[in-house]
N, C-alpha and C positions, 0 to 999 in steps of 0.2 A: 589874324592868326588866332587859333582856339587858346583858350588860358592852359596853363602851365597847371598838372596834376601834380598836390606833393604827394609826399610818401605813405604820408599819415588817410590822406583821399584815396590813396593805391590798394594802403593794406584792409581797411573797411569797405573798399570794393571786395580786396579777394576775401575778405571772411564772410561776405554777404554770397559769395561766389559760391564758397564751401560749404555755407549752411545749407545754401542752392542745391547743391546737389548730394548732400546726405541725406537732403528730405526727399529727391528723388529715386537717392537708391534704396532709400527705407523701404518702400512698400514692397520689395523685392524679396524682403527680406520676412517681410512679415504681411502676406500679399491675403485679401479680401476672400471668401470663399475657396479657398486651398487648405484643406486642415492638415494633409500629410505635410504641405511644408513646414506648416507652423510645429507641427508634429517633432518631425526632424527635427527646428532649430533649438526648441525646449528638451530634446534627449542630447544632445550635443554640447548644448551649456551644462549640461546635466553630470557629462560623461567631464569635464573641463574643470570644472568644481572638485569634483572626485579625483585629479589628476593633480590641483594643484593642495590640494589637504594630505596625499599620499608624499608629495615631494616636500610638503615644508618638514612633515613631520622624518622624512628620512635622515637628517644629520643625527636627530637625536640617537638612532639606531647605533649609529655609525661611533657616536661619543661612548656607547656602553662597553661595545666591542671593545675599545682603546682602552677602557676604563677596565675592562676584564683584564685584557694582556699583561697589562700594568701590574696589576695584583692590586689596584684601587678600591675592586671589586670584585668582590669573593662570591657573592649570594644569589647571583641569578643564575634565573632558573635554565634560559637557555646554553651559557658560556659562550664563549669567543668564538667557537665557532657558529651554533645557532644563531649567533647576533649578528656575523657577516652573512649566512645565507638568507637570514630577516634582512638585513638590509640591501644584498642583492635583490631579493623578490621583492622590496618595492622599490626601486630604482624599474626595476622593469615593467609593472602594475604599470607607476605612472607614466613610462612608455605608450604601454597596452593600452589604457584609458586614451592618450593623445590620438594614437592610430586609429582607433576605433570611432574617437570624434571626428575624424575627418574623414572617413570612410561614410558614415553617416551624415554629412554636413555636403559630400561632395554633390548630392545631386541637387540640393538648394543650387546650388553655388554654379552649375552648368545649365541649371532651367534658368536661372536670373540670366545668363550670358546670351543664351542662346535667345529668349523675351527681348532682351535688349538691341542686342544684333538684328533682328529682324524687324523691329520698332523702327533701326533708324535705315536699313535700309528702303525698309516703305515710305518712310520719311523722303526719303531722299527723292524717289521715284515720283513722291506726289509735290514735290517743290515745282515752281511755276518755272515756263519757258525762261521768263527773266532771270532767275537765278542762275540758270544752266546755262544760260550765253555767258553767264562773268564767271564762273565755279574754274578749279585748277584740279582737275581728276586726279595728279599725282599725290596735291595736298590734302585733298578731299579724301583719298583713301587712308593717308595715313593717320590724319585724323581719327578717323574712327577706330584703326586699328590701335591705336594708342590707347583711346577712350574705353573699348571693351575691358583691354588689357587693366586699364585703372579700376575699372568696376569689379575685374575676378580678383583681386590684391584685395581692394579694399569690402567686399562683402567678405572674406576671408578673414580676413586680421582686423578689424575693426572690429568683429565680434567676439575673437579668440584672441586678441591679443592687449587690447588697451585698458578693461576693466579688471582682467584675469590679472594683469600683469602689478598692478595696483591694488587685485586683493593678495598678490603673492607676497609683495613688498610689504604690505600692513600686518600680515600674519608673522610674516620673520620678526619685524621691528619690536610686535608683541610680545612674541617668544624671547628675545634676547633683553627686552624691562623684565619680564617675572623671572625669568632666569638669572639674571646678572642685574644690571643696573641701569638706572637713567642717563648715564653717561653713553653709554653702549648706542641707546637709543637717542642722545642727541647724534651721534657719529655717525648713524647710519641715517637718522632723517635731513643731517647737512648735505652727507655724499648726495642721496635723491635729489633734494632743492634744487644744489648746485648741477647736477647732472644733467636735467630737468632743463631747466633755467636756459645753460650753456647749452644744451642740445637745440632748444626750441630758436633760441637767439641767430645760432650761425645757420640753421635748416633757413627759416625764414630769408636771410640772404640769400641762401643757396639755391631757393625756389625764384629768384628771379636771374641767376643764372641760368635756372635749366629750363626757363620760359625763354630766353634767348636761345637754348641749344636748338629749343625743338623748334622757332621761328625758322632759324635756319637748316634742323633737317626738314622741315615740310618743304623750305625751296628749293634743297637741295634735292628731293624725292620728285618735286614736280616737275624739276626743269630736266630730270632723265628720261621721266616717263612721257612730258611733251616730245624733247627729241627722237624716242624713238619709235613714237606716232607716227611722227613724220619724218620718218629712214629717210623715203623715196627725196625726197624735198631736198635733206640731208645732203645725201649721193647727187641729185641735181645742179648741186651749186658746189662741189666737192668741198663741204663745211665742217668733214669730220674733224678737221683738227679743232676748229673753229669751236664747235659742241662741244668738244674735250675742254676748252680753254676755260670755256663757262661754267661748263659741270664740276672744273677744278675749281674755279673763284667762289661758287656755292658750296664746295665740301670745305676750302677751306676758311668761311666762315663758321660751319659747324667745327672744325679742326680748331679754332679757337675756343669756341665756345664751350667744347667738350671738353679741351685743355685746363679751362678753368675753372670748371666743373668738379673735376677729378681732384685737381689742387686742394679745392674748396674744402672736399670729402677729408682729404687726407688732413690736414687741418683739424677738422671737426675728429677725426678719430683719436687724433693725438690730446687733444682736450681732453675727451669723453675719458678718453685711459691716465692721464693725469689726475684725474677729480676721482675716477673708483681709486687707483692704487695708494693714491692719499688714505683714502679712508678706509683700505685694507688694511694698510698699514699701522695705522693709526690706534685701530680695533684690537690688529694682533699683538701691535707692545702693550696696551694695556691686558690683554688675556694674558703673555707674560707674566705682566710685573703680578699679573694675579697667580699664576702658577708658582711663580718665587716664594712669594708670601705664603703661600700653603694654602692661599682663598680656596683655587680653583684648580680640578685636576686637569691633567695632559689629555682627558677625553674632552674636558672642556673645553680646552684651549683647539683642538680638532675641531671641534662643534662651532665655534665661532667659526675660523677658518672655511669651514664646509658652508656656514652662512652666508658670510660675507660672500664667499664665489657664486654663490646662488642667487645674490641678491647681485653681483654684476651679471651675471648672464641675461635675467630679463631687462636692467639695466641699457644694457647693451642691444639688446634688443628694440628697447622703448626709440633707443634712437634711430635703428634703423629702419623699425615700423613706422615712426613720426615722417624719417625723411619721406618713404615712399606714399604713405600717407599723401602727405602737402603733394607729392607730386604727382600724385593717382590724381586729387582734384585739379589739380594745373590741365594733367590731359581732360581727364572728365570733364572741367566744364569746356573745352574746345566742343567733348563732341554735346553736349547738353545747349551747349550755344545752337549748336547744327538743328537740334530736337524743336530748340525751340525758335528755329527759323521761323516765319507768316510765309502760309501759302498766299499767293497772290487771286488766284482760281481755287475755289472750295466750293462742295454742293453746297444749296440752300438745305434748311435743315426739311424743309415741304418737298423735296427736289424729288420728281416722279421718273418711271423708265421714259424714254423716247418713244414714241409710238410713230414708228414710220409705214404710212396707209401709200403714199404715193412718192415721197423723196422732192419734195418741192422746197426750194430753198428762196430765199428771199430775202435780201441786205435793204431794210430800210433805211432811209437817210443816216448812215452809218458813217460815224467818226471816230477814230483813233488814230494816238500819239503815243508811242516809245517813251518820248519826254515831252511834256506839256508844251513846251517851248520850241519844240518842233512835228508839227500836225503831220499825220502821214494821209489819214484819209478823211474827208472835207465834205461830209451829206452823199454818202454813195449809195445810190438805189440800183441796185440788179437784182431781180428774181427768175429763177430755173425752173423751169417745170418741170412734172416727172418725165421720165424717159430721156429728157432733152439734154443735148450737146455742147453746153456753152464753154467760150474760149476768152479766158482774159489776157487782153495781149496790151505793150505799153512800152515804153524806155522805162531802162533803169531807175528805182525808185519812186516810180511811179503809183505804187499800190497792189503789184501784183499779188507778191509770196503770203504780204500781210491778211489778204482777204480768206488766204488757206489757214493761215495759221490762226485768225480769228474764227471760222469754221471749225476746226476742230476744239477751238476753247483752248486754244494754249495760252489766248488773253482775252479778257474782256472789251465788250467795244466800248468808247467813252458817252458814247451819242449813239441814238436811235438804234434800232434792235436788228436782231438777225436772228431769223425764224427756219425750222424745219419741218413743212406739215404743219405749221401754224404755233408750235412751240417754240418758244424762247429758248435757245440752247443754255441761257442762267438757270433755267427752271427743271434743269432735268439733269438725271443724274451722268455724272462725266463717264462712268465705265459703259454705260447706255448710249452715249453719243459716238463714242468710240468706237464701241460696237459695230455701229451703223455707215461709219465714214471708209473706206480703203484710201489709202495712199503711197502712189509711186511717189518718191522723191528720183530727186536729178541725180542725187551720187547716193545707191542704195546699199546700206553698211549692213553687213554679214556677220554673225556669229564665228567666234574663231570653232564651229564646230562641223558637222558632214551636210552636203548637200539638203539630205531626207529633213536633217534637224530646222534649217532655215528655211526649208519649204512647209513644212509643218506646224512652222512657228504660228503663219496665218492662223489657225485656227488646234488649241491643246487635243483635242478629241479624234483629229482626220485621223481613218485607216491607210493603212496601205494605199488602196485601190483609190482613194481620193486625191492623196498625191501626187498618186501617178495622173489622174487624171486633170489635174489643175499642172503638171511637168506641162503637160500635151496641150493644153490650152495657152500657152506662152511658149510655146514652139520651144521647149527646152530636151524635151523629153529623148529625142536621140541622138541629142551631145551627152546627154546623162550616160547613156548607154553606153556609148562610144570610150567612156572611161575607163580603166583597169578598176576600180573600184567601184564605179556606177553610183547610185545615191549616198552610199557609205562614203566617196571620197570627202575628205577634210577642205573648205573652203579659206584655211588660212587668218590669221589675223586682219577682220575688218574685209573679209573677202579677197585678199589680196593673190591668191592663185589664180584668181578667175579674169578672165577679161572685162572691159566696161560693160560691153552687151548683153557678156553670159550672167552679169552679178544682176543687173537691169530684169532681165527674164525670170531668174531666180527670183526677184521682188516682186516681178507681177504674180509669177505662180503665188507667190507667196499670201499675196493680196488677192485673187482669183482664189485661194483654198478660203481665204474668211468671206468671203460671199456677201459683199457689201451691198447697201442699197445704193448708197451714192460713192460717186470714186472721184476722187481728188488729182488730178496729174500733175504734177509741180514743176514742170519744164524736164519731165521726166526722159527725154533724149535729145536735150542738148548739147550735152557733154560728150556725142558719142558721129562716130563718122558718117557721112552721107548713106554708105551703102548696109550699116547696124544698123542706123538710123528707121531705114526703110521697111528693115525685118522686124522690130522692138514696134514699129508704128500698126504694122499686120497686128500684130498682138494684142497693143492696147484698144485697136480696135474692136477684135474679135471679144475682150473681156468688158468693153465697155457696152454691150450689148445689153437690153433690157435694164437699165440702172440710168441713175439721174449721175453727168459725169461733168465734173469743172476741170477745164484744163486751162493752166497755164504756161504760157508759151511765150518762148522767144524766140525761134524760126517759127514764119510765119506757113511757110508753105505746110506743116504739122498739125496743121487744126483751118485748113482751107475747103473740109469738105463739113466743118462742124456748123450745128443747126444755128449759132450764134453767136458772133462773137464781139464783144465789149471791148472797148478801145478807152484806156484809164490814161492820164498824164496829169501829174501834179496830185494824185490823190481825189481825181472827180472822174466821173463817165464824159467823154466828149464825143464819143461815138456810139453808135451799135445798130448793127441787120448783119446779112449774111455776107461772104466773103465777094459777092456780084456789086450787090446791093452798095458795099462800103467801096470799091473801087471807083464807082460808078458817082459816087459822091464826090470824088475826089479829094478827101480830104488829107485826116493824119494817117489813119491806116494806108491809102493808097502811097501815103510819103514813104511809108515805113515798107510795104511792099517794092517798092521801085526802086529803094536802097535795099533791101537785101537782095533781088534781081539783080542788080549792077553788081552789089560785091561777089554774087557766087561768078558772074560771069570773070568776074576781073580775076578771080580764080583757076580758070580755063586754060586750060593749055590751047 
């Protein structure tokens, strides 16, 4: 069992967390080469200064006024009334100032979001196949969604609100020693301490609270968005109640957690308002017992008053900036965690384009493992040559998918190399290798967008007229037609309007418009009935022409007319000639031939 983490090991993780990522969001803030932002952020603090020098000095205004009324004071020059519209016009100044810094601050603050947001989605996209087999899409989303969210709070108030808020409080405390007394100013540097103090104390609990909440809304988020992935599945086993039940037992651990959350808050408010009202209080009997005496006049006594509230508002503030604060970085580092995932597959920093002269593929004594502990493929030699048609066929787990997925570099091999044209696919760049590869998959997933958009995908640049022309090359193009909406029609979530064939066809177009050298088949009409089957096989033919084409297969009869085909078991080559050639050997292929002949027959009416 791992040792037991105390509290004190908890909370110098998360302050090493937080420092973590202030110093990632700094540069955001004050980013290398961008002189308008830095521009912006120095007129903003600029405007914020001005804002809080217009507001401390407002009570005084407001005390002369009272002080006129009164008859306390006879001699000024503007009267009672000039002195309430002086101090209406700067009550509103330092409005005008606030709005105006945020009006000016606000495009910092959406170029950081919008920088960041696209940081991690690239991120995301260049994380290794290995990551994306364990990842939880529903969790995953909101992760980030949370994560941004903490970033626009905290470049926002962290810059307008923690230091400003600290020069507000020092300016009053000064004002109310040379005006009045040291006493004034212990009273009001207690209420801070303690305020201060007790804010940061029950926040800090409260953040691991609502690191529980969000535990349970990310499982909560994930396990609706897995269900209704898979509706069909869902409806198959008739489990709607079933998903209901679960989705309830995940909302209502967040239903706790939220519950005590809120508690928590309410608590911390009732403090926070216990601790200023002391010290309001506290302030104003003694401005009293000074107005009694004859110290201090009734504008005076307003003026603390007017203080005092001003110095709870930012108060009051500090702690609810503090909270979100701590809990901006809670989410932040979820997603700063994701940022700083290890890609598994990264170019070399020398990594050149692919230079594909003829599409010749070649698996030197090639080995990889998933997990060390369990070898998938065991010194596998096959090489392709261009033009050429090769078929890897095998039982399950046998080697087949992996040898695709090693191709396109979704993993590295652990042993011996795998060459393109004589280049190590480590040695070249992956949007180069990509380029160069097409791949049907077995189950070909759709954009929830229109026909044109998914067929187009193949390649950002196709016209019109290419589309169309790559429709017609995957025999698709006068079911397109036949549609009330034609190309324009919507494909549904994950392709789900279309049938298995017509999503199949739609893939090959799709793969047929990027005009690949070498094309990948991945058991690419498996899944689909004898007489689709036969139509989707015209296709892959017709598009497999002129290109070096790996296919993997599991009906054998699918790849019986191909120049070659490799017979893999246990992760090694046991076989390989042509589909005559392997019969005639009688070996593993002929077993596997004469069992899928038997079972189609036993099939037969």
């Amino acid at each position: 069992m791992p040792p037991e983490i105390s509290d004190q090991e908890i909370a110098q993780q998360e302050r090493r967390s937080g420092l973590r990522t202030l110093r990632r969001v700094t540069p955001y803030l004050w980013p290398e080469g961008e002189t308008w932002v830095k521009q912006r952020v120095i007129i903003a603090l600029s405007l914020l200064v001005l804002a809080k020098i217009v507001a401390v000095f407002t009570p005084i205004l407001y005390k002369y006024a009272v002080d006129s009324l009164s008859g306390e004071v006879s001699d000024l020059t503007l009267g009672a009334v000039g002195l309430t519209v002086a101090y209406g016009g700067s009550r509103l100044l330092t409005v005008g100032f606030q709005q105006l810094r945020d009006a000016v601050f606000v495009r910092v603050t959406q170029r950081a979001l919008r920088q960041l947001a696209l940081e991690t989605f690239t991120h995301i996209h260049r994380l290794s196949m290995r990551y994306h087999l364990t990842r939880k899409t529903g969790g995953l989303s909101r992760i980030i969604e949370r994560g941004v969210k903490g970033v626009e709070f905290l470049l926002r108030f962290l810059l307008f609100s923690i230091g400003p808020l600290f020069l507000e409080l020092i300016l009053v405390a000064g004002i109310l020693f040379y005006l009045f007394d040291v006493w004034y100013l212990a009273v009001v540097v207690g209420v801070i301490v303690g305020y201060i103090r007790f804010t940061f104390a029950v926040t800090e609990w409260r953040v691991k609270l609502r690191r529980e909440m969000n535990k349970q809304d990310t499982d909560a988020n994930q396990k609706a968005i897995d269900s209704l992935l898979n509706f069909e599945t869902v409806k198959y086993f008739g489990a709607e109640s079933r998903e209901a039940a679960r989705y309830d037992t995940a909302i209502q651990g967040y239903q706790t957690a939220a519950i005590k959350t809120a508690t928590s808050l309410a608590m911390l408010n009732f403090g926070q308002s216990l601790i200023i009202t002391s010290g309001l209080v506290a302030v104003m009997v003694m401005a009293a017992l000074g107005v009694e005496r004859g110290a201090l006049s009734v504008g005076d006594f307003v003026m603390v008053n007017a203080y005092m509230i001003q110095i709870t508002m930012p108060l009051n503030f500090l702690g609810t900036v503090y909270r979100e604060i701590r809990q901006s970085l809670v989410d932040m580092g979820d997603m700063f965690d994701l940022l700083e995932q290890p890609r598994d597959v990264d170019d070399k920093p020398d990594a050149k384009p692919l230079n594909v002269t003829g599409g010749v593929v070649h698996l030197d004594n090639v080995a990889f493992a998933y997990d060390p502990a369990r070898p998938i493929l065991k010194g596998v030699d096959i090489k392709v040559a261009a033009g050429e048609n090769v078929a890897l066929v095998g039982p399950s787990g046998s080697g087949k998918s992996t040898v695709g997925r090693l191709l396109f570099r979704f993993y590295d091999v652990s042993g011996g190399s795998l060459t393109i044209d004589g280049q190590d696919v480590r040695d070249v760049t992956q949007n180069s290798l990509h380029a160069a590869i097409g791949v049907v998959p077995q189950d070909t997933v759709l954009f929830n967008d229109t026909i044109r958009y998914n067929i187009g995908y193949g390649r950002a640049d196709a016209s019109e007229d290419e589309i169309i022309a790559a429709a017609k090359a995957a025999r698709i193009h006068d079911f397109i037609l036949s549609l009330p909406e034609g190309y324009d029609t919507p494909v549904g979530e994950r392709g789900l309007k279309l049938s298995g064939g017509e999503k199949q066809r739609v893939g090959i177009a799709r793969t047929l418009l990027k005009d690949p050298p070498i094309l990948l088949l991945d058991e690419a009409t498996s899944a689909l009935d004898t007489e689709t089957e036969a139509s989707i096989q015209e296709a892959l033919q017709h598009a497999g022409q002129g290109r070096t084409v790996i296919t993997i297969a599991h009906r054998l009869s699918t790849i019986a007319d191909a120049d070659r085909i490799v017979v893999l078991q246990d992760g090694e080559v046991i076989e390989e000639g042509t589909h005559d050639a392997l019969l005639v050997q009688n070996g593993r292929y002929a077993a596997l031939w004469a069992r899928q002949n038997a079972d189609h027959g036993a099939d037969a009416p």
